[in-house]
C-alpha positions as CSV (number, residue, x, y, z in Angstrom):
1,X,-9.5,-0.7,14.2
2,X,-9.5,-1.4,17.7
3,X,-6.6,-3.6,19.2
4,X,-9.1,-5.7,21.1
5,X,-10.7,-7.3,17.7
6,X,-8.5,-10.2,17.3
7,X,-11.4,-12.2,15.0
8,X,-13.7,-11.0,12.0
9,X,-16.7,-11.9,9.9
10,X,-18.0,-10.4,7.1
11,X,-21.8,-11.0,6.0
12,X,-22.6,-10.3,2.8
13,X,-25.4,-11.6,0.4
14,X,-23.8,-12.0,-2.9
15,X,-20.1,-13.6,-4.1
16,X,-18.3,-10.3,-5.0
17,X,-20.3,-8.2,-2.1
18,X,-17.5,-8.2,0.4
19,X,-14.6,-7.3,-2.1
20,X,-16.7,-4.3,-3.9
21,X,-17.8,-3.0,-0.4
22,X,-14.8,-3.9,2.0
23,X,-12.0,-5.5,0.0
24,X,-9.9,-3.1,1.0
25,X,-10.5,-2.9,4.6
26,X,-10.1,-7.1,4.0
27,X,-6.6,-7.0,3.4
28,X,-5.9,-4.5,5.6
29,X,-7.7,-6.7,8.7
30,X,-5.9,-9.4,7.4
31,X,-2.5,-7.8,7.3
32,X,-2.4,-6.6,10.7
33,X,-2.9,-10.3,11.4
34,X,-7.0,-10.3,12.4
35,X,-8.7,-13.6,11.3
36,X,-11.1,-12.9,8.7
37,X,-14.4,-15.5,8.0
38,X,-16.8,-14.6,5.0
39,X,-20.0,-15.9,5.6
40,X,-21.8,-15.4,2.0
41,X,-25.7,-15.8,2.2
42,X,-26.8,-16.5,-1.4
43,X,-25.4,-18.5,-4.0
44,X,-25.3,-15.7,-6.9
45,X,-27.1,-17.7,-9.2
46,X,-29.4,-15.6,-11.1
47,X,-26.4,-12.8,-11.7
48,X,-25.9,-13.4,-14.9
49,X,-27.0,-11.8,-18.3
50,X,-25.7,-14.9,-20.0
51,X,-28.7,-17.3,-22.3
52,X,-26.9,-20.3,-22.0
53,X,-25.9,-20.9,-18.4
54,X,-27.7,-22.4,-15.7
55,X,-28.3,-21.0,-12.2
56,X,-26.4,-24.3,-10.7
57,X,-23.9,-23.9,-12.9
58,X,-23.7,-20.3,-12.7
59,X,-23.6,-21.0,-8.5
60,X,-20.5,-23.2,-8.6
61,X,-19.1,-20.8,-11.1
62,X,-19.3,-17.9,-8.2
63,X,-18.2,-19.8,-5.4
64,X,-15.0,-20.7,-7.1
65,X,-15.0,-16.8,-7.7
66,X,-15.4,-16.0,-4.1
67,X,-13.0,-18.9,-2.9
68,X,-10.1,-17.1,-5.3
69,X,-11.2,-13.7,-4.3
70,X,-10.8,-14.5,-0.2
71,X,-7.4,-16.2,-0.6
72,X,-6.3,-13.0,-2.3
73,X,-6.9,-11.1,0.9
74,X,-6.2,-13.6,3.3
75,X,-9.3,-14.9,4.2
76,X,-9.5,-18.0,6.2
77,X,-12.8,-19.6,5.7
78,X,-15.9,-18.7,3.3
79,X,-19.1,-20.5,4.4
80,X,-22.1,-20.6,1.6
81,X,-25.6,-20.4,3.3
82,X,-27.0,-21.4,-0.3
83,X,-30.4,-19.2,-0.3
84,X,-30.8,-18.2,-3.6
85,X,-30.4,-15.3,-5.4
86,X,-32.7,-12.5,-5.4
87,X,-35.2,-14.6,-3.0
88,X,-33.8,-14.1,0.6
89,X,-36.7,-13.5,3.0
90,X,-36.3,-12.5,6.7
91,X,-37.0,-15.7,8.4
92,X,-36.2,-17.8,11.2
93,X,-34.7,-20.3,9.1
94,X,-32.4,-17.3,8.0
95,X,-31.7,-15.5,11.3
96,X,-30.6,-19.3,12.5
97,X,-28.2,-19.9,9.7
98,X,-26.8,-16.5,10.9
99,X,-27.0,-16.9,14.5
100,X,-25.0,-20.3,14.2
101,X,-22.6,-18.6,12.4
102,X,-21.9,-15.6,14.6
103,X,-22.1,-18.4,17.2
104,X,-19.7,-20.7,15.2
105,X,-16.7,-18.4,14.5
106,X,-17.3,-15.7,17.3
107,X,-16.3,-12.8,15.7
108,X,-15.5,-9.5,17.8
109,X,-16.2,-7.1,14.5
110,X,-18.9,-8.6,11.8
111,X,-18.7,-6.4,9.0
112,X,-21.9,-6.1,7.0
113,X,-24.2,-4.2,4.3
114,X,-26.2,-1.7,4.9
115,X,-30.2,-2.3,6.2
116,X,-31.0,1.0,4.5
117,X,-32.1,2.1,1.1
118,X,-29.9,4.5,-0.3
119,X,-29.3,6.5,-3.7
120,X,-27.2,4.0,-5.0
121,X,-29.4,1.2,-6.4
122,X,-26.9,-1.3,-6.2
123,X,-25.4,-0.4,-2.9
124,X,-29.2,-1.0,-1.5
125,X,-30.1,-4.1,-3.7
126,X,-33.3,-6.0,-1.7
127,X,-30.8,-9.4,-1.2
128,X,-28.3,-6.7,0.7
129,X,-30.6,-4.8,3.0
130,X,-32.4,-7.9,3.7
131,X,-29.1,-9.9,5.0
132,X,-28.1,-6.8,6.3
133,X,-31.4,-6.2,9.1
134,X,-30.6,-10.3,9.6
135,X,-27.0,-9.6,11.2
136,X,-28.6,-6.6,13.1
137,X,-31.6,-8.7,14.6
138,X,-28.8,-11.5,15.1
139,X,-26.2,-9.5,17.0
140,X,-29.0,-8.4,19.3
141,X,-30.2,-10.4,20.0
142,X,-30.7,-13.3,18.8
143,X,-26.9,-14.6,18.9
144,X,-26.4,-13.2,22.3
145,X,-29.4,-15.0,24.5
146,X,-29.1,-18.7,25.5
147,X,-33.0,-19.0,25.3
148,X,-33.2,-18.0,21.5
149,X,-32.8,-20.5,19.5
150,X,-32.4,-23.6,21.6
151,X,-31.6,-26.0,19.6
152,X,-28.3,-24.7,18.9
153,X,-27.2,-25.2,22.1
154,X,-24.7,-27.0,23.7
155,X,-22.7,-27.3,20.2
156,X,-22.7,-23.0,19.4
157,X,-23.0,-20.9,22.6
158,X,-23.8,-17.8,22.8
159,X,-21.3,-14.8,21.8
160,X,-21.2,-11.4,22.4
161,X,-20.1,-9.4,19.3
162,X,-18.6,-6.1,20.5
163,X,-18.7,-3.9,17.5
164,X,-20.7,-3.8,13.8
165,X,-19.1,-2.0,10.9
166,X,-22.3,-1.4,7.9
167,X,-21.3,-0.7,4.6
168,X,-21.8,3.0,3.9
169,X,-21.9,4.9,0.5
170,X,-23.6,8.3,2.0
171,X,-22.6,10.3,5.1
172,X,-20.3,7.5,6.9
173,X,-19.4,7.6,10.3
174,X,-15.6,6.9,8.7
175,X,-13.5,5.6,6.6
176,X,-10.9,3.6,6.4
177,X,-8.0,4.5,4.6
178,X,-7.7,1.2,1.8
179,X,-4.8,3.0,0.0
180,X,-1.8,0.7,0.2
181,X,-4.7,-2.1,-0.1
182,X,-5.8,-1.0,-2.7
183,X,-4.3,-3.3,-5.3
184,X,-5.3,-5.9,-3.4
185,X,-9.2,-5.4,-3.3
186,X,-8.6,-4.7,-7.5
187,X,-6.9,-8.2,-7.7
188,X,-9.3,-9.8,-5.3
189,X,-12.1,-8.1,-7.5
190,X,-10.3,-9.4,-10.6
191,X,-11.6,-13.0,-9.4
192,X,-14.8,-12.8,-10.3
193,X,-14.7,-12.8,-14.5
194,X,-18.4,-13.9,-14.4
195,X,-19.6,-10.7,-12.7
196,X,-17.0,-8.1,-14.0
197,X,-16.8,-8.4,-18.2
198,X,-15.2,-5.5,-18.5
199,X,-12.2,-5.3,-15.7
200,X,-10.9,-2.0,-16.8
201,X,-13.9,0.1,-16.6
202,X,-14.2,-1.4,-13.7
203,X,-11.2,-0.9,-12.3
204,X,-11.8,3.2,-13.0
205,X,-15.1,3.5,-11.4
206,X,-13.9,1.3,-7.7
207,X,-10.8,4.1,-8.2
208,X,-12.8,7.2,-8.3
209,X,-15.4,5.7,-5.9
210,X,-12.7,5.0,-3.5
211,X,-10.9,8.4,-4.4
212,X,-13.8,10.2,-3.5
213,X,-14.4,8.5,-0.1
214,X,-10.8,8.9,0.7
215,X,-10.6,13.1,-0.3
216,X,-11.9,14.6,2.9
217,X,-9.8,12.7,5.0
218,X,-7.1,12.9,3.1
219,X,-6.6,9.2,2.1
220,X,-5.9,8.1,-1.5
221,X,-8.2,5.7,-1.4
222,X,-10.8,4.6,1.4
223,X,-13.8,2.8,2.3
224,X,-16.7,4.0,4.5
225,X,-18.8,2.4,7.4
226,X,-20.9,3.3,9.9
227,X,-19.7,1.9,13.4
228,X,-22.5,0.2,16.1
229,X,-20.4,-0.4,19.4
230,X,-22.1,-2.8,21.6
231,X,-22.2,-2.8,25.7
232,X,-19.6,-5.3,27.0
């Protein structure tokens, strides 16, 4: 990571997104003393295979999940947009909520999904790629430009965000090596009981996904991005 990114946020659509996709690079940011923000677009409440629950109770369920999860890594704040799950639509009610945020905590590095379908189903869920192509159009540039979005101003200026780092599961730009974080992302991961029934299978599988990522650059364990650099 650069020396010059003193302040992060991560944009993900789902509680659990951030720790399966960038747990590790989490407490690593956060250990080198980087100020981390989650900013968490739905409420997660239709994940859930369970009869008897709710989707509002299901939804405070997974933000206590994803409160627990960020203190493990060190997270400072966790903001909830409250769209629901499954139902996020590009609109301008959406790239505001995102703007004001980038606006809000103006990160130097916003860590994101990926805009892209890919192989893996999961990895290129519709909720993802949507929130994904949000923080795009929002970084440039919606969060950038005075005139966009007026009535933001004078409360959230605009802010230049200097680099992107998207979520990557084929053919990454790099990794990062996660490998003395590792146990970190897996406690952090351990948070959300709702989502992960059975921890150590799940366990396995973020090992030998992270294994693999790691091999060709000779990391233990890693996790991949592609990098956007912005002109100053």
């Amino acid at each position: 990571m650069a020396h010059e990114i003193k302040r992060v946020m991560v944009v993900t659509a789902h509680p659990d997104d951030s720790e399966f996709g960038a747990g590790g690079a989490v407490a690593k940011l956060t250990g080198e003393g980087r100020d981390v923000v989650y900013v968490i677009a739905t409420n997660g409440n239709k994940g859930s295979a369970d009869r008897t629950t709710t989707p509002a109770h299901l939804a405070k369920i997974r933000e206590e999940e994803q409160r627990n999860a960020a203190r493990v890594l060190g997270v400072s704040h966790v903001v909830f947009l409250g769209y629901d799950d499954g139902e996020l639509e590009d609109t301008r009610q959406f790239r505001l909520d995102v703007t004001r945020q980038i606006r809000r905590w103006r990160p130097d590095l916003i860590i994101a999904q990926n805009p892209h379908r890919t192989y893996n189903l999961y990895a290129s869920h519709r909720d993802h790629r949507i929130t994904a192509g949000v923080v795009l159009d929002c970084v440039y540039p919606l969060a950038r430009d005075h005139m966009a979005f007026p009535e933001l101003l004078p409360e959230y200026e605009p802010h230049k965000v200097r680099e992107v780092h998207l979520m990557q599961w084929e053919t990454p730009h790099f990794a990062v090596d996660i490998t003395d974080t590792m146990d970190l992302k897996l406690k952090a991961l351990a948070c959300h009981v709702s989502q992960v029934k059975d921890f150590t299978a799940a366990e396995r599988r973020v090992r030998e996904r992270a294994g693999e990522i790691g091999k060709p650059y000779g990391y233990a364990y890693a996790e991949a991005f592609d990098r956007i650099v912005l002109p100053r």
